[in-house]
N, C-alpha and C positions, 0 to 999 in steps of 0.2 A: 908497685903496680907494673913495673915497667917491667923487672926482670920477672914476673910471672908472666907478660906476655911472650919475650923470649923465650922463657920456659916453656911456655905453652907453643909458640913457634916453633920452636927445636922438637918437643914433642912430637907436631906433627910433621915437619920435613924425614924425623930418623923414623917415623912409624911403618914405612913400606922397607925399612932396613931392618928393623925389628923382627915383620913379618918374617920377610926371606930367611932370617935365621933362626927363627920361631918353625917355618916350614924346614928349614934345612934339617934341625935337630931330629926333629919329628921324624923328615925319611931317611934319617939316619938309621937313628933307632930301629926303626920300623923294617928299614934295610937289614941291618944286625940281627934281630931278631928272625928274621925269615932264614939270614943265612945259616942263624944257631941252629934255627930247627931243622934246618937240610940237613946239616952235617948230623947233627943227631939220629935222625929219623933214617937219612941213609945216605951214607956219606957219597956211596957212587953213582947218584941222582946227578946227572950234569943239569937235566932241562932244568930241574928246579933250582941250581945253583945259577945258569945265565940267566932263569929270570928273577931273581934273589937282585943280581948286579946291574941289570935292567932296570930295579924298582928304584933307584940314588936317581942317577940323572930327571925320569922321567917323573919322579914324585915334586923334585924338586924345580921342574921348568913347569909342570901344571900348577903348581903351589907359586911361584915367585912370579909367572908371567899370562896367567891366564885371561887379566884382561888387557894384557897385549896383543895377545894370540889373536883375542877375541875381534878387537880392533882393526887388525891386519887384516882378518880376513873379510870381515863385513866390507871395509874397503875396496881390497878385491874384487868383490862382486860385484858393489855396484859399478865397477871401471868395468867388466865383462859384457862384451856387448850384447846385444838382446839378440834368441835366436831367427835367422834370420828366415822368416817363412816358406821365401819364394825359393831359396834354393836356386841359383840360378844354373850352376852347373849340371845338379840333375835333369832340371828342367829341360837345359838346351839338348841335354844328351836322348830324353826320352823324344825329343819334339823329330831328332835327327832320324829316329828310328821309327820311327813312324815308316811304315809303307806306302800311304795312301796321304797324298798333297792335303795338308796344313797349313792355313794364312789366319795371321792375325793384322784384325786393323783397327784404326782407332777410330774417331767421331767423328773425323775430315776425312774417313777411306784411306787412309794414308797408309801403307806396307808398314808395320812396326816388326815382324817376324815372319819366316818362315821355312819350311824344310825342305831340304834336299830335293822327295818328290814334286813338290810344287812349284822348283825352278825348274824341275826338267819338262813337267807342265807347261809352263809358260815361261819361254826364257827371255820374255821381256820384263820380268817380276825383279822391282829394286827396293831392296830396304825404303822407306821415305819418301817416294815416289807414291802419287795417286794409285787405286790397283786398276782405274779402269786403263793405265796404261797400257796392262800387260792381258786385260781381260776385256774383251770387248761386248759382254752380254747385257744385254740392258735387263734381261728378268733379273739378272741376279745381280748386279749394280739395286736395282731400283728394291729387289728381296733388303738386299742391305739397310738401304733408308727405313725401310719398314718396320725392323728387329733395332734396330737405333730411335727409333717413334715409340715401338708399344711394347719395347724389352721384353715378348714371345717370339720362340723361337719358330724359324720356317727351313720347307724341305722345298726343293728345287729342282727340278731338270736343267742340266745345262748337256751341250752336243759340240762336236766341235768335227768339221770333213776335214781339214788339212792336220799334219799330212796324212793320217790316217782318222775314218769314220770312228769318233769314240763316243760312248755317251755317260754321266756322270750322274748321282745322285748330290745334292751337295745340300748339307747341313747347316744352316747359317743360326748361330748361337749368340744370347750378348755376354760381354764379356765383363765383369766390374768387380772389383771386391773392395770391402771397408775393413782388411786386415791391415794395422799397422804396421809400416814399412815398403807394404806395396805399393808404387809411383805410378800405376799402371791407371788409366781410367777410362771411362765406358770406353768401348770397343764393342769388337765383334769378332767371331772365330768362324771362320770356314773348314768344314771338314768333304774333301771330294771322295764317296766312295763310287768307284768305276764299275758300269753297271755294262763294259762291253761284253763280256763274254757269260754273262746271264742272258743279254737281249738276243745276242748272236746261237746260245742253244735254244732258248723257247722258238726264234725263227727257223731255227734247225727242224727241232721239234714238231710245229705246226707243217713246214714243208712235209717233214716225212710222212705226217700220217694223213695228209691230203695228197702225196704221191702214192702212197702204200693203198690206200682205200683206193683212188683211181684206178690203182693197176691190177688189183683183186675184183672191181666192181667190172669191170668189162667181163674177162672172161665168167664171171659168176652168171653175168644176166642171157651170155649167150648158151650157157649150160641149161640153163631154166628155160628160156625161149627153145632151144631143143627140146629137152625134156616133153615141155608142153604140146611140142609138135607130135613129137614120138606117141604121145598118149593120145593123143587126137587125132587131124588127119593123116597120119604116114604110120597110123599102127599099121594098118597090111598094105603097105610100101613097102616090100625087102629091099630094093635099091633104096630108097630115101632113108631106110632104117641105117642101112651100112654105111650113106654118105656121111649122115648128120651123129651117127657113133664115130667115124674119124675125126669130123670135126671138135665133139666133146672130148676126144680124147688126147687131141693138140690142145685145147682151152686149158684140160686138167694139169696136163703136163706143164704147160705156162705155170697155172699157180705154185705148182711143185719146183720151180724153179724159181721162182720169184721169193717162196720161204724159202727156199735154203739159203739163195746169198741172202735173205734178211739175218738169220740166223748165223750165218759163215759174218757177215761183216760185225753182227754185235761180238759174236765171239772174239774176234780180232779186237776190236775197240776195246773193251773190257783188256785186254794183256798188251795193251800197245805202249806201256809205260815198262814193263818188261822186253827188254832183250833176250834174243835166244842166244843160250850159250854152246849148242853143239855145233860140233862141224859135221858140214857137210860137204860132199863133191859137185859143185856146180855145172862141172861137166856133164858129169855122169846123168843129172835131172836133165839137162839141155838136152842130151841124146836120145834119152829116156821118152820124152813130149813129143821131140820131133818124129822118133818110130811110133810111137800111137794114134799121134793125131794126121797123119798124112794120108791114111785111107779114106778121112772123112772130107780133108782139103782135095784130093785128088777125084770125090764127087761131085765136087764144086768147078774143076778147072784148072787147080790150082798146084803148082809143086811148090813143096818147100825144100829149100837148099842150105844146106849149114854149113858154117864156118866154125869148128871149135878145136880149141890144140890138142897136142898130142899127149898129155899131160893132166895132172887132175888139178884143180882148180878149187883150193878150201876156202872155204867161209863160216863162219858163222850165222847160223841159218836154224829154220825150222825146215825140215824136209817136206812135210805136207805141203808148207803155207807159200811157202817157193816153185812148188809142182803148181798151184794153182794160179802162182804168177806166172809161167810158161804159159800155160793151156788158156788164160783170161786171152793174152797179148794173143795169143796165136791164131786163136778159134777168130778172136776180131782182124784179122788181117786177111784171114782167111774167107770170112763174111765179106767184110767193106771194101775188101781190097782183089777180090775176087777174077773183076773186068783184067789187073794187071795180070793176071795169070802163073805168079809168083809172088812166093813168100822168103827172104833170107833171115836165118835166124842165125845171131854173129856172138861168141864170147870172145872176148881179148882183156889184155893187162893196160892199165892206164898208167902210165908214166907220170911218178911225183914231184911234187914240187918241194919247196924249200918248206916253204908253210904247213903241208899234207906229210906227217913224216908214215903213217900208214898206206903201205899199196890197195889199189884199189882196184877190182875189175866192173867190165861194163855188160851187160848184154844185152842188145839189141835185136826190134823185131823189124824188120821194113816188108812193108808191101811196097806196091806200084799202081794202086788203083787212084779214083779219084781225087783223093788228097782230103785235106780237112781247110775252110775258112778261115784266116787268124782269129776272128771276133767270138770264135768256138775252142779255141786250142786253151785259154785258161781256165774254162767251166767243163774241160771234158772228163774231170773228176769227180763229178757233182752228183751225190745221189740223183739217179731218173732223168739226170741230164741227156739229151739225145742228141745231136744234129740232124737227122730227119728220125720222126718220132713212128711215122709208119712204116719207111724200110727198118727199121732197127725190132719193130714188135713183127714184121713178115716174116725174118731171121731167128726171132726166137728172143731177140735179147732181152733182159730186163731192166736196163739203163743201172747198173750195179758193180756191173764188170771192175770198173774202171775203177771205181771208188774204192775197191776189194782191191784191187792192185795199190793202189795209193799208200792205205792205211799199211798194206803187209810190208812194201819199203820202208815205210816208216819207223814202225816196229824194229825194222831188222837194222835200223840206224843208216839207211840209205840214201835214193834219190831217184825220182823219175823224171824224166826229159823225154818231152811232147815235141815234136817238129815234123813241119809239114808246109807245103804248097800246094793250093790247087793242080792240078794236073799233073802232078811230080809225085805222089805216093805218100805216105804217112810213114816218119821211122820214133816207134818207142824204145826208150831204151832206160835199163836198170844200173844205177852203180852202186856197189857194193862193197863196207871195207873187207880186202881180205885177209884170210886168217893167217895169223904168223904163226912160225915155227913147225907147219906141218906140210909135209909131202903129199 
């Protein structure tokens, strides 16, 4: 009994050696065979000869080890760790990129995250730190408590004057997930979309066309109060007929001056993201404005005297849009500055710095009349801006000028400089880079 069970013992220790050479034989054979039939079938077959030599090993390691194989890898896998959802490197990476300030926080307000733009936001903003630290708004503190209470989400105003007027939209979302692996729990996410230069065009907007209606609605109603007069009592007035036709006919002219720079400054704004690329002779327009426009200053009182070299002076320029910066600057020095009794219009070269590696020239207008207020010198580019609103409409103006000058510096990648003192004169003046490499 004893040696049948060793029998049977030995049986089954030598039966996975049996196997192996049970399987060995077999992809032998089976090797053999494949190879016989290559070589028959064509002996200059290589693929089917490497994989003829290919079928020994691999017949005989899926035959002798396959539930080793099998074992190894199931092992493997479960030592594989699980994938990890949160990602944290993408995560950080899309959070950083982000444009508009992102704060995350948890159920104590506490800062657990945030990006780039929302420390330059608020750069009292510290990992772990409360956020009313760095935030001092109680709507949106107290918003927070709210979206942590009733886990819906709210929209906010928040405003901030220092250092600059900005105003904010901010998104306050809860934050939670029950994905395994996630350590993160209830929160909240702040999202600030910046709503300054939405609020600052619609107040754009709303000015313009509450200035624009004002300044069409005058002369309108004194065209029709003529008109009316004209067809009622002053039909057989020939003098009253003649006075109150010059007067509609400075009214009409207003309005036709008042659309064109509407027209000339939208045209400008629409290409003011474009530079011009041609050259122009800066001198040449300087010389050009001051022979034109000096029969009309010297009706006023007025000479103008130029300083410009002997030389041409390139830029890159639009020629039109640079004539109508002469003739803005000119005609208004020539209006306001009128009492001084002169105008000097000045081009020279501006002497660079270390920092400026492009030359730059200036051109300047100065009067001598009564000068300008400082509490008027930063708004004197302001669409319909005036400092006296009835001399400036007795003159013709239509509070535009300036603003038209403004934008076409801008444009042209420049700069305008406002200076002035009461009783000492008003001097504007333009810098420009100028253009290299031309004579």
């Amino acid at each position: 009994m004893a040696d049948a069970d060793d029998a049977s013992t030995t049986n089954d220790a030598n039966g996975p050696d049996i196997a192996r050479r049970g399987a060995f034989r077999g992809a032998f054979a089976a090797g053999f065979l494949v190879l016989l039939a290559a070589a028959i079938r064509d002996i200059w077959d290589v693929w089917l000869l490497i994989a003829a030599a290919l079928a020994l090993p691999l017949s005989f390691v899926l035959a002798g080890h396959r539930q080793t194989l099998t074992r190894r890898l199931l092992g493997t896998r479960s030592r594989l760790p699980a994938k990890d959802v949160r990602q944290p490197g993408l995560a950080d990476a899309v959070l950083a990129h982000i444009p508009d300030p992102v704060i995350l926080v948890d159920q104590r307000t506490l800062v657990v995250e945030a990006n780039a733009a929302a420390r330059v936001l608020l750069p009292g903003l510290k990992t772990g730190h409360p956020l009313s630290f760095a935030l001092r708004s109680p709507d949106v503190l107290g918003a927070i408590d709210e979206v942590l209470g009733t886990g819906a989400p709210l929209r906010i105003e928040y405003s901030e004057r220092i250092p600059t007027e900005r105003t904010f939209e901010v998104h306050i979302g809860p934050l939670s997930s029950d994905e395994p692996g996630i350590s993160f729990g209830p929160g909240v996410v702040l999202f600030f979309r910046d709503l300054t230069s939405a609020r600052r065009l619609e107040a754009m907007r709303a000015d313009f066309v509450a200035n624009a209606s004002h300044e069409l609605r005058t002369p309108l109603a004194s065209l029709l109060g003529f008109i009316e007069t004209l067809q009622g009592p002053a039909r057989d007035d020939p003098k009253a007929r003649e006075r109150f036709l010059d007067i509609m006919r400075g009214q009409a002219q207003r309005m036709k001056r008042l659309i064109d720079d509407l027209l000339s400054l939208s045209r400008i704004e629409m290409r003011a993201h474009v530079a011009p690329t041609g050259i122009v002779d800066l001198r040449t327009i300087a010389s050009q404005m001051v022979e034109t426009l000096s029969p009309l200053a010297r009706e006023r009182g007025v000479a103008i005297h130029s300083r410009l070299p002997d030389h041409a002076v390139p830029v890159l320029g639009d020629r039109d849009e640079l004539l109508r910066v002469l003739e803005n600057l000119i005609e208004n020095a020539a209006k306001y500055g009128e009492s001084g009794g002169r105008v000097d219009v000045e081009l020279a070269h501006l002497a660079g710095s270390d920092r400026e590696a492009q030359p730059r020239v200036m051109l300047s207008v100065q009067d001598y009349g009564p000068g300008i207020a400082p509490e008027h010198l930063p708004r004197l580019t302001e669409r319909f801006y005036r400092v006296d609103v009835a001399q400036s409409r007795d003159k013709g103006g239509t509070g535009l000028g300036l603003a038209i000058v403004k934008h076409i510096v801008n444009r042209h990648r420049g700069h305008l400089d406002i200076s002035s003192e009461p009783g000492q004169g008003a001097r504007f003046s333009v810098i420009l880079p100028e253009a290299q490499g031309h004579d």
